[in-house]
C-alpha positions in Angstrom: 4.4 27.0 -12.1 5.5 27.1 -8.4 6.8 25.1 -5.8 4.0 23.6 -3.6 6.0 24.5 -0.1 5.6 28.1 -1.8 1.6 28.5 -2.0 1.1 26.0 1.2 0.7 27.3 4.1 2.2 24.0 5.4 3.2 20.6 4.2 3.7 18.3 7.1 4.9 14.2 7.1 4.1 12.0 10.1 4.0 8.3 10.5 0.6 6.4 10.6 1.2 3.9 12.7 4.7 1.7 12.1 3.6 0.9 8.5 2.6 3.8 6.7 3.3 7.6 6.2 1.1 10.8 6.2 1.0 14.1 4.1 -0.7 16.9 5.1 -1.2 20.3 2.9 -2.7 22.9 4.7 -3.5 25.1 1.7 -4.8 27.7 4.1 -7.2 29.7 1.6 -10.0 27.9 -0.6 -8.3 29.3 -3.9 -4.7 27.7 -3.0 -7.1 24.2 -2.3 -8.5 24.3 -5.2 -5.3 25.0 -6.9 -3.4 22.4 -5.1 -6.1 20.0 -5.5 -6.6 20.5 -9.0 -2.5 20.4 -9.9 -1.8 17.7 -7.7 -1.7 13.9 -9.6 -1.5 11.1 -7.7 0.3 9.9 -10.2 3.1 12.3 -9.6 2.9 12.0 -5.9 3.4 7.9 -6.4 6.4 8.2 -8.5 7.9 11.4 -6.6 7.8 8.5 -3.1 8.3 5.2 -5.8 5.1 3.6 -4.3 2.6 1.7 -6.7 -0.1 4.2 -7.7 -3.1 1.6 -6.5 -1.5 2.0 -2.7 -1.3 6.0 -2.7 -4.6 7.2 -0.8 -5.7 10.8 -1.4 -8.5 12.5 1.0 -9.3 16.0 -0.3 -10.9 17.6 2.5 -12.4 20.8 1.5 -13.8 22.0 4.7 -10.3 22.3 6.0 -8.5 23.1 2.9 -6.4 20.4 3.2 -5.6 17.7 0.6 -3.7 14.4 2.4 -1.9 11.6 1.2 -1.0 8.1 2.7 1.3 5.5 1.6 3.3 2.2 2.9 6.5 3.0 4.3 9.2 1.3 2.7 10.8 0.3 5.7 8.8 -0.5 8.8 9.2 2.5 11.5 12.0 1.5 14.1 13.9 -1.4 11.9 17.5 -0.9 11.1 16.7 0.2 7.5 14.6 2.9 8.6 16.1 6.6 8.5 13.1 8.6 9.5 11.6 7.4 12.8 9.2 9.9 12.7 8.3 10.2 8.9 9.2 13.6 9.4 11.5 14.2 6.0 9.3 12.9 3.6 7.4 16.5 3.3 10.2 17.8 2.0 10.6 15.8 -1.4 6.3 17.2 -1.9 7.4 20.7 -1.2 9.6 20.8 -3.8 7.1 19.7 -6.4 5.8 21.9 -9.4 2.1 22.6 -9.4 0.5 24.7 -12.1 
């Protein structure tokens, strides 16, 4: 087991447009895709950001090595509720995950 942000080459978080947010891996080799593909859940990655499973969308993109996911913000970007104008932060809670 290891920590994603520790066989990524990058995990970045960016809004996608004022409703939803963005994950990008960057697994940088094809054996860390295929690793991070194949350890990944979406089930985990909805309960890790408390979003119903049936709204988490997942692109694998193999040519890149890149796996993304994109969710509803829970807080429209720019309101008063919002802490993360730029959806920046959210990377961090992925990073932390355990893969196998």
């Amino acid at each position: 087991m290891a920590e994603l942000g520790q066989i990524a080459q990058k995990v970045r978080s960016k809004n996608a447009g004022p409703f939803w947010v963005t994950i990008d891996i960057f697994c940088g080799s094809a054996e860390v895709f295929e690793r991070v593909s194949g350890s990944l859940k979406d089930d985990a990655v909805a309960k890790l950001y408390r979003v119903d499973r049936q709204l988490v969308k997942r692109f694998d993109i193999a040519d890149l090595n890149v796996v993304k996911f994109s969710f509803p913000r829970p807080q429209v970007q720019g309101t008063r509720a919002d802490r993360d104008m730029h959806g920046a932060g959210w990377a961090s809670l992925l990073e932390e995950m355990q893969i196998d």
